[in-house]
N, CA, C and O atoms as a Tripos MOL2 file, in Angstrom:
@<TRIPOS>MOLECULE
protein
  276   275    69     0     0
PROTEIN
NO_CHARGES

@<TRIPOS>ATOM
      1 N          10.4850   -7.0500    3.5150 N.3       1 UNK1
      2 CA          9.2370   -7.2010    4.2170 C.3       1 UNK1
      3 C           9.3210   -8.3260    5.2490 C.2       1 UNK1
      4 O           8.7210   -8.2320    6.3200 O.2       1 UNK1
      5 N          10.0120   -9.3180    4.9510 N.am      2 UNK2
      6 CA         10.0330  -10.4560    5.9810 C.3       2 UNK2
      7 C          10.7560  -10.2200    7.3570 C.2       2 UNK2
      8 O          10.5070  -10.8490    8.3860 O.2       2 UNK2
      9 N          11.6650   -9.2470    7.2250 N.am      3 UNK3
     10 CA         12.1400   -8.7660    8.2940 C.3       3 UNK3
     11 C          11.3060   -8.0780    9.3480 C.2       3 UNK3
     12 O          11.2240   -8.0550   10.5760 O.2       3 UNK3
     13 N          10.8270   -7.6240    8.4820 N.am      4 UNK4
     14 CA          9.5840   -6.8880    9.7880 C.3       4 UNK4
     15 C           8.6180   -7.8380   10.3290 C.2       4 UNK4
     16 O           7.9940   -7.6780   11.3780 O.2       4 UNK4
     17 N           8.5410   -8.7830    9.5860 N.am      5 UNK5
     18 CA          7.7970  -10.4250   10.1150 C.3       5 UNK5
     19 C           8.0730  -11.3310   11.1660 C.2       5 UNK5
     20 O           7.3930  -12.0630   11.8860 O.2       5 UNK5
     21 N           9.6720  -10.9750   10.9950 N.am      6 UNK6
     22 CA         10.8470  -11.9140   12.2050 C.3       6 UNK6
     23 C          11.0900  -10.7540   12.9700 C.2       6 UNK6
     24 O          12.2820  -10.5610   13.2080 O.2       6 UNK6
     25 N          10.3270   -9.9620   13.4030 N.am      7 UNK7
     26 CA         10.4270   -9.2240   14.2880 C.3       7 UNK7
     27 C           9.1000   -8.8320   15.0940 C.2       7 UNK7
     28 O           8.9650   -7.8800   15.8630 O.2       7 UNK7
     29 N           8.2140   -9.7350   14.7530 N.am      8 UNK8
     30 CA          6.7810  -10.2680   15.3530 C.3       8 UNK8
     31 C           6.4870  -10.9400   17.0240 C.2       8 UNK8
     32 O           5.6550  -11.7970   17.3220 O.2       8 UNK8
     33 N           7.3970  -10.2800   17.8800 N.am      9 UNK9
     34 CA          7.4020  -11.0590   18.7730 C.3       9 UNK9
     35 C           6.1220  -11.7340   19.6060 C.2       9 UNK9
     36 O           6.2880  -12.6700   20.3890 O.2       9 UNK9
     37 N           5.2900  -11.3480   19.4300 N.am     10 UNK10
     38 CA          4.4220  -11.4590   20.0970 C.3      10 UNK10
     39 C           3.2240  -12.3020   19.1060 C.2      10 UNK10
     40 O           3.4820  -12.1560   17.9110 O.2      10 UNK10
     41 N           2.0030  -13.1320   19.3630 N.am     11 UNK11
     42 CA          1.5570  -13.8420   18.3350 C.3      11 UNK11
     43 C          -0.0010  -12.7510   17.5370 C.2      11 UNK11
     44 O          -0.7010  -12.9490   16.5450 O.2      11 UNK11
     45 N           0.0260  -11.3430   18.8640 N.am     12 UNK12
     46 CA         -1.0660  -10.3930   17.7760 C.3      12 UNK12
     47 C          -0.6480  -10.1460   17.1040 C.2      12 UNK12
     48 O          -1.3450  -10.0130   16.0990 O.2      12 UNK12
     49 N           0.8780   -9.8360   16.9580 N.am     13 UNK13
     50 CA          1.7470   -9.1340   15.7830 C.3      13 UNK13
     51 C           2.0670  -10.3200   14.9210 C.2      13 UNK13
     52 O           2.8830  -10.0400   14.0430 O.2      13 UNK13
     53 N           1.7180  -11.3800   14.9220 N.am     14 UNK14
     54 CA          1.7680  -12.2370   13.9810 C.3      14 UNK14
     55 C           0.5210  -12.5930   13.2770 C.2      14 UNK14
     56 O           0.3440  -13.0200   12.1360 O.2      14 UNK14
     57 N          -0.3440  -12.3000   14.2840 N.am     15 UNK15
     58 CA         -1.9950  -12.1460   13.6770 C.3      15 UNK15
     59 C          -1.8410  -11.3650   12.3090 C.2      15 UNK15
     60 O          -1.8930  -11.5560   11.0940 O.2      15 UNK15
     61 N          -1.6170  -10.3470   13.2630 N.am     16 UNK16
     62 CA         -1.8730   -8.9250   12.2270 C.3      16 UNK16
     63 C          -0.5910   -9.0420   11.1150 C.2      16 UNK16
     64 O          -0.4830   -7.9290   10.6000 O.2      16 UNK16
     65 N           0.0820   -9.6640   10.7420 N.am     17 UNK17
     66 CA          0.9550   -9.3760    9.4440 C.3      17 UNK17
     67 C           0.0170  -10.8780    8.7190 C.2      17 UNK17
     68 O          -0.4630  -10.6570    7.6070 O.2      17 UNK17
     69 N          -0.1890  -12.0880    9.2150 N.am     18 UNK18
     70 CA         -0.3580  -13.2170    8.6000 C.3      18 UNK18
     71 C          -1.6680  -12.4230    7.7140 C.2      18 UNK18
     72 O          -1.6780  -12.6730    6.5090 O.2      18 UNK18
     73 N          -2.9290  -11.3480    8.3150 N.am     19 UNK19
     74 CA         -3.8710  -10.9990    7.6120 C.3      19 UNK19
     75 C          -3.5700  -10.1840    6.7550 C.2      19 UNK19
     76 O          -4.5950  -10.0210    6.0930 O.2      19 UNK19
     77 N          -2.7210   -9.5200    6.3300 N.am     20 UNK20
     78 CA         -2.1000   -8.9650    5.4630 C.3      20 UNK20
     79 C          -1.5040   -9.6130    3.9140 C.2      20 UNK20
     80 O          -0.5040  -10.3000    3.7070 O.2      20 UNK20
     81 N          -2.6830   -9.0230    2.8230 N.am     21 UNK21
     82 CA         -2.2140   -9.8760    2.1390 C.3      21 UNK21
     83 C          -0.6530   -9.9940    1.4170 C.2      21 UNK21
     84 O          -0.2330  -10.9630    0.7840 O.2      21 UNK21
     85 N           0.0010   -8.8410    1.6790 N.am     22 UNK22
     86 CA          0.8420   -9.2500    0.9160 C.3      22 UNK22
     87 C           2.3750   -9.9640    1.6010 C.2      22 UNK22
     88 O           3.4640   -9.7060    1.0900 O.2      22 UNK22
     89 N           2.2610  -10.6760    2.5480 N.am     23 UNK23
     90 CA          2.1800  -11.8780    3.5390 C.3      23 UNK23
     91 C           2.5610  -13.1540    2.8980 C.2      23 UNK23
     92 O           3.6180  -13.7620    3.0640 O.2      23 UNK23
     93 N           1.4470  -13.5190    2.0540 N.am     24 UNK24
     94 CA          1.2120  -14.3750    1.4150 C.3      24 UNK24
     95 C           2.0720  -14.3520   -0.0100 C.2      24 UNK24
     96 O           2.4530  -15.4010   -0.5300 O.2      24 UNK24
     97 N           2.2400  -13.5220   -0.3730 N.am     25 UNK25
     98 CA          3.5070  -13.8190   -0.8760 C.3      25 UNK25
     99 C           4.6710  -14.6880   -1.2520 C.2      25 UNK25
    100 O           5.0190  -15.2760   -2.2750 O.2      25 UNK25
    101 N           5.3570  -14.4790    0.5260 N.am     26 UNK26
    102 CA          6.6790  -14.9060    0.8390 C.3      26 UNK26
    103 C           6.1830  -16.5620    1.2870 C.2      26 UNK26
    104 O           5.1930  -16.9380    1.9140 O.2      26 UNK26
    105 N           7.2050  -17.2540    0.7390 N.am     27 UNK27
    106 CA          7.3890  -18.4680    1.5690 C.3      27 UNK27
    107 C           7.5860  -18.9450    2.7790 C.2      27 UNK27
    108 O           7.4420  -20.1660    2.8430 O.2      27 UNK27
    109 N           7.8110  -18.5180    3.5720 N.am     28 UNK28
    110 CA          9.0480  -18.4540    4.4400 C.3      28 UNK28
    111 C           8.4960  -18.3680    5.6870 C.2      28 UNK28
    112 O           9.2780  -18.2350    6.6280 O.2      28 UNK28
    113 N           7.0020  -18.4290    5.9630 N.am     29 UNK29
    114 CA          6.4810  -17.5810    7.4960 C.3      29 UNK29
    115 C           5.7940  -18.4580    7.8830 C.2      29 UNK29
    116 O           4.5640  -18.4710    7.8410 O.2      29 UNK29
    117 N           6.6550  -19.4760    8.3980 N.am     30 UNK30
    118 CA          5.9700  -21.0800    9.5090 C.3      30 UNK30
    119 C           5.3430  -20.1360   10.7050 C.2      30 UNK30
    120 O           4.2530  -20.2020   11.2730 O.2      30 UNK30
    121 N           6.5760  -19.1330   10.8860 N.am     31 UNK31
    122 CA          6.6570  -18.5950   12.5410 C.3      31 UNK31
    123 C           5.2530  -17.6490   12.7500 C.2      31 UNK31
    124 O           4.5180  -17.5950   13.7370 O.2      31 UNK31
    125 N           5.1650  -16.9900   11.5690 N.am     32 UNK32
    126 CA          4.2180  -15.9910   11.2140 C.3      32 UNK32
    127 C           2.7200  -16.8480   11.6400 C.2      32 UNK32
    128 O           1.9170  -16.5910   12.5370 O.2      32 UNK32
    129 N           2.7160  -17.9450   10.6180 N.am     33 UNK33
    130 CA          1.4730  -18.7490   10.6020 C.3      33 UNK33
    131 C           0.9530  -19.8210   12.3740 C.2      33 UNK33
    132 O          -0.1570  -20.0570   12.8530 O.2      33 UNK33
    133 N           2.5150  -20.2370   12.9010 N.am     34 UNK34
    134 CA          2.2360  -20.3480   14.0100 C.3      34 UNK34
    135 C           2.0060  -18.9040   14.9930 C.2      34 UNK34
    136 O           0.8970  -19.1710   15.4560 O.2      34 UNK34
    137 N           2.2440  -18.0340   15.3740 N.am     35 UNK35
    138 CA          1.8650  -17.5730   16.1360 C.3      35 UNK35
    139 C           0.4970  -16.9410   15.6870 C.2      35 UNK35
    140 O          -0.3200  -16.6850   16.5720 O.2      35 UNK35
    141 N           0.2290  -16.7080   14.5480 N.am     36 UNK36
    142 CA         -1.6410  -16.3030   14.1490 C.3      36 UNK36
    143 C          -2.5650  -17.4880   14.6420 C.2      36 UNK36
    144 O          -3.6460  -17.2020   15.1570 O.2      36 UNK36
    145 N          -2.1170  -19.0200   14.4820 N.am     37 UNK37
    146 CA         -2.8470  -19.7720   15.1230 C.3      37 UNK37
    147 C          -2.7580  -19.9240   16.6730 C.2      37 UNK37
    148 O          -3.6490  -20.3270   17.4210 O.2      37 UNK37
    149 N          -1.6540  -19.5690   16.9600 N.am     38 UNK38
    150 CA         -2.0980  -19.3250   18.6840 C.3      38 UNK38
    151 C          -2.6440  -18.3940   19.1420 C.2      38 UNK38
    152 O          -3.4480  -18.4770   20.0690 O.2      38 UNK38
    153 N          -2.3510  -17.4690   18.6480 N.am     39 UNK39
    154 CA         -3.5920  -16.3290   18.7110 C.3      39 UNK39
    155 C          -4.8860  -16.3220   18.8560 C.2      39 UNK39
    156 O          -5.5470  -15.5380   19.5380 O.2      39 UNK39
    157 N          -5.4720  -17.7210   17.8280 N.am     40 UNK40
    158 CA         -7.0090  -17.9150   17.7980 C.3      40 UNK40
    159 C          -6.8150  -18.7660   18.9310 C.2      40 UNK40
    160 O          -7.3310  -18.4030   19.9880 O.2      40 UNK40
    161 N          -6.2860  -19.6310   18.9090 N.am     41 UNK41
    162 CA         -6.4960  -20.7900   20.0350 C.3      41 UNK41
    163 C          -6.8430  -19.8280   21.4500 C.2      41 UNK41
    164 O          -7.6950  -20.4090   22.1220 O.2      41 UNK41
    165 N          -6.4150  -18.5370   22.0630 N.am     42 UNK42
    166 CA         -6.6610  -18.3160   23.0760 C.3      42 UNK42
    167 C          -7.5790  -17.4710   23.2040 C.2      42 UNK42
    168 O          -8.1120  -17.1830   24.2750 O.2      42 UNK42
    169 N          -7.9520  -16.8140   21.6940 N.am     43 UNK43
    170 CA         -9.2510  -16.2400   21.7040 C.3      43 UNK43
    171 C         -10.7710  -17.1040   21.8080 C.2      43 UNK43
    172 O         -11.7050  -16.8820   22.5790 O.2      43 UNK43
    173 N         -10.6690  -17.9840   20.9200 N.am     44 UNK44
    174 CA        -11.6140  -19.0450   20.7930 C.3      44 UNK44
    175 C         -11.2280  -20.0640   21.6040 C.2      44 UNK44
    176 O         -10.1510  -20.6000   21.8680 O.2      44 UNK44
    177 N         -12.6570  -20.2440   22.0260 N.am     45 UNK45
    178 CA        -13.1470  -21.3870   23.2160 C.3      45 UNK45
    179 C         -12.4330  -22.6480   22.6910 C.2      45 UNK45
    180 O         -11.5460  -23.3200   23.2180 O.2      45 UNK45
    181 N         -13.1120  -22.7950   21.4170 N.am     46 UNK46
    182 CA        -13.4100  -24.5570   20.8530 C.3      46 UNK46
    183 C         -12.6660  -24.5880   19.4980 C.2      46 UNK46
    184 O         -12.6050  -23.4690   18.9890 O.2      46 UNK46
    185 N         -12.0120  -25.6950   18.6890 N.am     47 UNK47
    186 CA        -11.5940  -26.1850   17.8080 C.3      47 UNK47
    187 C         -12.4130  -26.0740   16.5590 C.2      47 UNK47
    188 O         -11.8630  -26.2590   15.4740 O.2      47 UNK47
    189 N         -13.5940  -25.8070   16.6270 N.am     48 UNK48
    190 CA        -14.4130  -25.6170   15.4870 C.3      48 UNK48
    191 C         -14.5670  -24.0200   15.3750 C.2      48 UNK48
    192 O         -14.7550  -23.4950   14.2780 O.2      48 UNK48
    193 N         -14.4990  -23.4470   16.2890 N.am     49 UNK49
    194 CA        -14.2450  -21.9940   15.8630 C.3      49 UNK49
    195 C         -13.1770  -21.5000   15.5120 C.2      49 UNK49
    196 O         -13.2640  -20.5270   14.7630 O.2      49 UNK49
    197 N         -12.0310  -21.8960   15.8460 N.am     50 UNK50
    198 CA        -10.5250  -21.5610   15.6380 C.3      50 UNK50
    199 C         -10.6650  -22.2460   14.0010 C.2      50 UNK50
    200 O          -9.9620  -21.5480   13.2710 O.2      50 UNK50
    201 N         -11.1330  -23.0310   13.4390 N.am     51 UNK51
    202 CA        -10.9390  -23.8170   11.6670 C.3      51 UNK51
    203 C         -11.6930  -22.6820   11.5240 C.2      51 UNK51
    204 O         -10.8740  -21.7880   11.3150 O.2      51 UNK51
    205 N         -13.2140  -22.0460   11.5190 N.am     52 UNK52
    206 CA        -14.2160  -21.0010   11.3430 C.3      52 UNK52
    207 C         -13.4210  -19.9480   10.8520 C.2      52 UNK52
    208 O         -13.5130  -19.4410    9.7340 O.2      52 UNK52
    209 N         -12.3490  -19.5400   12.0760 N.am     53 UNK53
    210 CA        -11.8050  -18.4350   11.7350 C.3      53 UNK53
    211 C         -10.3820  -18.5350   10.8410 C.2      53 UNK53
    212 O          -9.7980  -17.5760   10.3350 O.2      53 UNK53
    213 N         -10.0440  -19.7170   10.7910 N.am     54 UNK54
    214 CA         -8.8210  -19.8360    9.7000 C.3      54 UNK54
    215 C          -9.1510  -19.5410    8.1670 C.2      54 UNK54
    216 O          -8.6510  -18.7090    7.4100 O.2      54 UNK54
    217 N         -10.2610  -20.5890    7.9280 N.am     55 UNK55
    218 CA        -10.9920  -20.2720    6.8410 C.3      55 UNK55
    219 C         -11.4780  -18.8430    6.5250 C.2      55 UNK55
    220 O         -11.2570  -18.2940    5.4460 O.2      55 UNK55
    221 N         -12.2090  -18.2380    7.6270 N.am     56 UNK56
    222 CA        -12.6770  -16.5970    7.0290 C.3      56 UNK56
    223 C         -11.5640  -16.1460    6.6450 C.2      56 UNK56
    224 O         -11.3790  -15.7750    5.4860 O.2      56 UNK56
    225 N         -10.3850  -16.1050    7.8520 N.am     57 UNK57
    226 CA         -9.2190  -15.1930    7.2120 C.3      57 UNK57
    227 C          -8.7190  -14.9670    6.2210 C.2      57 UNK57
    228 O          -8.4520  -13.9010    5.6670 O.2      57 UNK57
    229 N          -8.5120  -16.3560    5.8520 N.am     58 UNK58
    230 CA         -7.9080  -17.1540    4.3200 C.3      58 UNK58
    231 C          -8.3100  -16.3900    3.2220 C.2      58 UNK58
    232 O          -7.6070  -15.6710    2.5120 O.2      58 UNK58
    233 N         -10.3130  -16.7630    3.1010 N.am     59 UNK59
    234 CA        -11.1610  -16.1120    2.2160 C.3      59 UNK59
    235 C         -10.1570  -14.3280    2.1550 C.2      59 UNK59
    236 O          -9.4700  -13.9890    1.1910 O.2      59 UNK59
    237 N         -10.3290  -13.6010    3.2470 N.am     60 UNK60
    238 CA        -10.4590  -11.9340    3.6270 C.3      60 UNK60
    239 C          -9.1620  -12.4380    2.9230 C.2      60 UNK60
    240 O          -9.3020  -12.1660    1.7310 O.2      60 UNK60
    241 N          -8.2770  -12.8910    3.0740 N.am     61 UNK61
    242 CA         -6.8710  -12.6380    2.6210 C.3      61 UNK61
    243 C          -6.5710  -12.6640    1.1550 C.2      61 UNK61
    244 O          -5.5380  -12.2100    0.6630 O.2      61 UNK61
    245 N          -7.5510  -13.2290    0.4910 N.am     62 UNK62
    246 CA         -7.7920  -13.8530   -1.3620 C.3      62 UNK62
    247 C          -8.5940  -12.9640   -2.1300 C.2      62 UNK62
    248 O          -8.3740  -12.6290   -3.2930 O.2      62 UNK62
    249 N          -9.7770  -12.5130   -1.2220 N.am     63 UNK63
    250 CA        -10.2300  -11.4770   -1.4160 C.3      63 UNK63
    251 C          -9.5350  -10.4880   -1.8210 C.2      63 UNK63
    252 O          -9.6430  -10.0220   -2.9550 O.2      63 UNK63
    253 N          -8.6930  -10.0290   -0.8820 N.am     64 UNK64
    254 CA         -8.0910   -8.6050   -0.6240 C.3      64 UNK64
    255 C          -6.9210   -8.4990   -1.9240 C.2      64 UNK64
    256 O          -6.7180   -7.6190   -2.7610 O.2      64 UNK64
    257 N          -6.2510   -9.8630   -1.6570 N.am     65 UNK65
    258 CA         -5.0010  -10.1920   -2.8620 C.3      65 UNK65
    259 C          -5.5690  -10.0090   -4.0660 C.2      65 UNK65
    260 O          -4.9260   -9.2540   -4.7960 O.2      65 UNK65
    261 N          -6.7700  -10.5440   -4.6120 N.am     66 UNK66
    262 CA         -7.3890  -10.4290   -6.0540 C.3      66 UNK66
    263 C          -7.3310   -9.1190   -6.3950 C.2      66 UNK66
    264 O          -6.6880   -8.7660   -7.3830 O.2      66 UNK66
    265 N          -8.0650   -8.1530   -5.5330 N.am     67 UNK67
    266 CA         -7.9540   -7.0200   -5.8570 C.3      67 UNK67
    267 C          -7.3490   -5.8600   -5.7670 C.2      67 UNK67
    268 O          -7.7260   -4.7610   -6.1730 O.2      67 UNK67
    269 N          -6.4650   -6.1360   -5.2550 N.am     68 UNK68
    270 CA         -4.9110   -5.6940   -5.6760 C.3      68 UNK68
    271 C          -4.4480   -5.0820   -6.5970 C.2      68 UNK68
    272 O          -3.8740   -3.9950   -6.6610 O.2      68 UNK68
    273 N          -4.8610   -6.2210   -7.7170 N.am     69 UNK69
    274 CA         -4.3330   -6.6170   -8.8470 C.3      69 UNK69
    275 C          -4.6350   -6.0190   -9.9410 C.2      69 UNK69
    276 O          -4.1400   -6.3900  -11.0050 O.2      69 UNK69
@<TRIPOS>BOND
     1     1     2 1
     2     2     3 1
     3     3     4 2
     4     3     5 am
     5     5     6 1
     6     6     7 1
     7     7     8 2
     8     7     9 am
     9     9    10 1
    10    10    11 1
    11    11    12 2
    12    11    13 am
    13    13    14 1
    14    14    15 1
    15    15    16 2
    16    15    17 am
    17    17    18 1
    18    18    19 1
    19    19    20 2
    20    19    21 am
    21    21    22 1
    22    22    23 1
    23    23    24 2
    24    23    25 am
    25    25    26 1
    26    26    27 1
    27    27    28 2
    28    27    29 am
    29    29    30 1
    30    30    31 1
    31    31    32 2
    32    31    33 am
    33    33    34 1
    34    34    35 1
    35    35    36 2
    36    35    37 am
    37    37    38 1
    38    38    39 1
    39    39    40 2
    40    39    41 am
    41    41    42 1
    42    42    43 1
    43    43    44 2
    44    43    45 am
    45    45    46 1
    46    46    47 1
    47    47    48 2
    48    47    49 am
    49    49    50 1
    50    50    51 1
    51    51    52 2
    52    51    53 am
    53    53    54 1
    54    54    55 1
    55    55    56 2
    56    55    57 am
    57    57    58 1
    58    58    59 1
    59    59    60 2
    60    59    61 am
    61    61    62 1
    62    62    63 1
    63    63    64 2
    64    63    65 am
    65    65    66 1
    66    66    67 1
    67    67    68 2
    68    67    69 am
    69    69    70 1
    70    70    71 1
    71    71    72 2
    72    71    73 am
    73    73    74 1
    74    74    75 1
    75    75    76 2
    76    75    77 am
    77    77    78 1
    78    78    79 1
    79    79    80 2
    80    79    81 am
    81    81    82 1
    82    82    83 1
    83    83    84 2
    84    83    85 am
    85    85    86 1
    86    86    87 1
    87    87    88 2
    88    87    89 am
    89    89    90 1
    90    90    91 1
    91    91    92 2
    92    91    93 am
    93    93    94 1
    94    94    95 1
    95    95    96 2
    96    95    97 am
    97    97    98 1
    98    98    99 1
    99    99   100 2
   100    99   101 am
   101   101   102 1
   102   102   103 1
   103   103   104 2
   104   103   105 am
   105   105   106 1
   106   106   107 1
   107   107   108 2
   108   107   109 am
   109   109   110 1
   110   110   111 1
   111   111   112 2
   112   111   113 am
   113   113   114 1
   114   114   115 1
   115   115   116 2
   116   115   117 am
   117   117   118 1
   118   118   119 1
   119   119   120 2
   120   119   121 am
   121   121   122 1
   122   122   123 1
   123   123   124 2
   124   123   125 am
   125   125   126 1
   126   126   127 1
   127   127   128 2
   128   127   129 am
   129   129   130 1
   130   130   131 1
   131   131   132 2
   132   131   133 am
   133   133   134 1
   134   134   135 1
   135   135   136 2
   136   135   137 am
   137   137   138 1
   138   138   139 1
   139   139   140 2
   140   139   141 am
   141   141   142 1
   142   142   143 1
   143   143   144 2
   144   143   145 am
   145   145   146 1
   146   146   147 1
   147   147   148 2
   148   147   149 am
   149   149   150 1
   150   150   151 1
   151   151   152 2
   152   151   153 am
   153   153   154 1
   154   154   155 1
   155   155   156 2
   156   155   157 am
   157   157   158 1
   158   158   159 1
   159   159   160 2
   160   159   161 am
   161   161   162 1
   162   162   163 1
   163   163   164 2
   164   163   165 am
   165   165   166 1
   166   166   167 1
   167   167   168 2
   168   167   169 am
   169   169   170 1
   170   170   171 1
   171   171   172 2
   172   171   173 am
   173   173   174 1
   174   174   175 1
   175   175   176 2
   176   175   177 am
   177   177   178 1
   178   178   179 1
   179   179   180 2
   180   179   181 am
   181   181   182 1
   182   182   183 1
   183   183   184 2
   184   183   185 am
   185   185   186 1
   186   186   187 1
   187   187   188 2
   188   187   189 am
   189   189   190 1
   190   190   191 1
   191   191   192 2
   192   191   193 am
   193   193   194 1
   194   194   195 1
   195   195   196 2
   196   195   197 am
   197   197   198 1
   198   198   199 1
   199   199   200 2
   200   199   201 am
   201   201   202 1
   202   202   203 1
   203   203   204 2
   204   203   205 am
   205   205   206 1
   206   206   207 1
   207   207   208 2
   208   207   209 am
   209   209   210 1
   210   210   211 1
   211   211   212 2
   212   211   213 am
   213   213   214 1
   214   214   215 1
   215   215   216 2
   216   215   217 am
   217   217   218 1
   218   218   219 1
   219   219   220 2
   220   219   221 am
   221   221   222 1
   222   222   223 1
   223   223   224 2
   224   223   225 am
   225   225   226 1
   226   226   227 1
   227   227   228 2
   228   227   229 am
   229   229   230 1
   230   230   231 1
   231   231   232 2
   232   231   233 am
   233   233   234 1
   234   234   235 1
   235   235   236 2
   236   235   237 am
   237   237   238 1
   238   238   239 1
   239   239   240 2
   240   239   241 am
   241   241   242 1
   242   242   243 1
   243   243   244 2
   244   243   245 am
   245   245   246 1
   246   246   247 1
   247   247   248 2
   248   247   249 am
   249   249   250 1
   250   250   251 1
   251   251   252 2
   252   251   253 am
   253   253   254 1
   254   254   255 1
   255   255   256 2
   256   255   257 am
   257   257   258 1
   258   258   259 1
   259   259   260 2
   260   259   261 am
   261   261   262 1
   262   262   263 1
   263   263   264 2
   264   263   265 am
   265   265   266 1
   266   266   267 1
   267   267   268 2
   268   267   269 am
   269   269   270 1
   270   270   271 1
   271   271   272 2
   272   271   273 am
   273   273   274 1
   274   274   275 1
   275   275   276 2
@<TRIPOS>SUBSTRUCTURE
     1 UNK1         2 RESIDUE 1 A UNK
     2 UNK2         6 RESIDUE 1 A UNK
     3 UNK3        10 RESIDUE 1 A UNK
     4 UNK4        14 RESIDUE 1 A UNK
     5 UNK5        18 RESIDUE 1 A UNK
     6 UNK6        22 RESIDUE 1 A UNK
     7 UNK7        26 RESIDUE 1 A UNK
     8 UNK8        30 RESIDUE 1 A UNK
     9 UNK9        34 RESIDUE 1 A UNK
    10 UNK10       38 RESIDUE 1 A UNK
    11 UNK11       42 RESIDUE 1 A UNK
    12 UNK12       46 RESIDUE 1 A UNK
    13 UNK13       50 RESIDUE 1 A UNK
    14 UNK14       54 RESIDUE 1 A UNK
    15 UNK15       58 RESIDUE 1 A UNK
    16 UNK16       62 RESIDUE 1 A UNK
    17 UNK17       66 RESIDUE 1 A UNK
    18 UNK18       70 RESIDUE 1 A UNK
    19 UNK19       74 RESIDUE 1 A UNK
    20 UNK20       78 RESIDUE 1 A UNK
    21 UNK21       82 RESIDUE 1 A UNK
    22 UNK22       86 RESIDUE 1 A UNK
    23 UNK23       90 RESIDUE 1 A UNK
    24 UNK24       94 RESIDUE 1 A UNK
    25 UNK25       98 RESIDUE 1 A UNK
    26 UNK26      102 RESIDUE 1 A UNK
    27 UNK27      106 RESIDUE 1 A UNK
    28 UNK28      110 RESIDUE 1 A UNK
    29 UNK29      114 RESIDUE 1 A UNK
    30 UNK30      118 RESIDUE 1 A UNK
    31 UNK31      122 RESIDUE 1 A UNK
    32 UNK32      126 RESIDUE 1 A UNK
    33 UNK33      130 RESIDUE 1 A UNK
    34 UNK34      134 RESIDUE 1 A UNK
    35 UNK35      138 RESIDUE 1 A UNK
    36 UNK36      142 RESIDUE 1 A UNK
    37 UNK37      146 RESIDUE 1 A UNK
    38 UNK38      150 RESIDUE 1 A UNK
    39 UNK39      154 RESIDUE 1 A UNK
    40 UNK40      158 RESIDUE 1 A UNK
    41 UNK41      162 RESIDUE 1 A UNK
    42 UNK42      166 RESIDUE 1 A UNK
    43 UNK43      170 RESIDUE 1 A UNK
    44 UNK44      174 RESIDUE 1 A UNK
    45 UNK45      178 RESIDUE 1 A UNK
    46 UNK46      182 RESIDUE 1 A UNK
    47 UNK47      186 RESIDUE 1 A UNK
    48 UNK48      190 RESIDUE 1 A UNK
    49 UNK49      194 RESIDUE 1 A UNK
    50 UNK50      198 RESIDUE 1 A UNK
    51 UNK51      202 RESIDUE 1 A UNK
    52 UNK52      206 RESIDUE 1 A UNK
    53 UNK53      210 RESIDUE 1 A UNK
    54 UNK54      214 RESIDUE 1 A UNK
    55 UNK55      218 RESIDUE 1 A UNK
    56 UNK56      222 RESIDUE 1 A UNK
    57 UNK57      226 RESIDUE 1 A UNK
    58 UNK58      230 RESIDUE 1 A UNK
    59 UNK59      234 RESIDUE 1 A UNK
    60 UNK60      238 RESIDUE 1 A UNK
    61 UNK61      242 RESIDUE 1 A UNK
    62 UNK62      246 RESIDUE 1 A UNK
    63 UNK63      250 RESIDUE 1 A UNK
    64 UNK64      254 RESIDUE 1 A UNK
    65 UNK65      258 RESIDUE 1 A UNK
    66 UNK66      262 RESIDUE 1 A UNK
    67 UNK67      266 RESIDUE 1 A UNK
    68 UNK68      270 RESIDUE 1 A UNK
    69 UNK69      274 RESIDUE 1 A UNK
């Protein structure tokens, strides 16, 4: 699975795997987690919306993992 992660070139495609819970998982995805935060940074205006949306994700991502299970 991580392979298809390091092959994220772009930071939507890092969006879109970092929201994925099973993502979270692996150790290993600095690159993953930086390019999802640049992602927000150029969507969102301001610094308090970019934390807004780290946090929702997080939640959607714990959410999703619990029930999984």
């Amino acid at each position: 699975m991580w392979e298809a992660a390091s092959r994220a070139h772009t930071d939507l495609h890092a969006a879109a795997y970092a929201l994925d819970p099973e993502f979270h998982k692996h150790q290993d995805g600095e690159e993953v987690i930086l390019g999802y935060d640049a992602m927000l940074r150029k969507l969102l205006p301001d610094a308090g919306q970019v934390a807004n949306a780290q946090v929702s994700s997080t939640d959607y991502v714990h959410k999703r993992a619990s029930k999984a299970f």
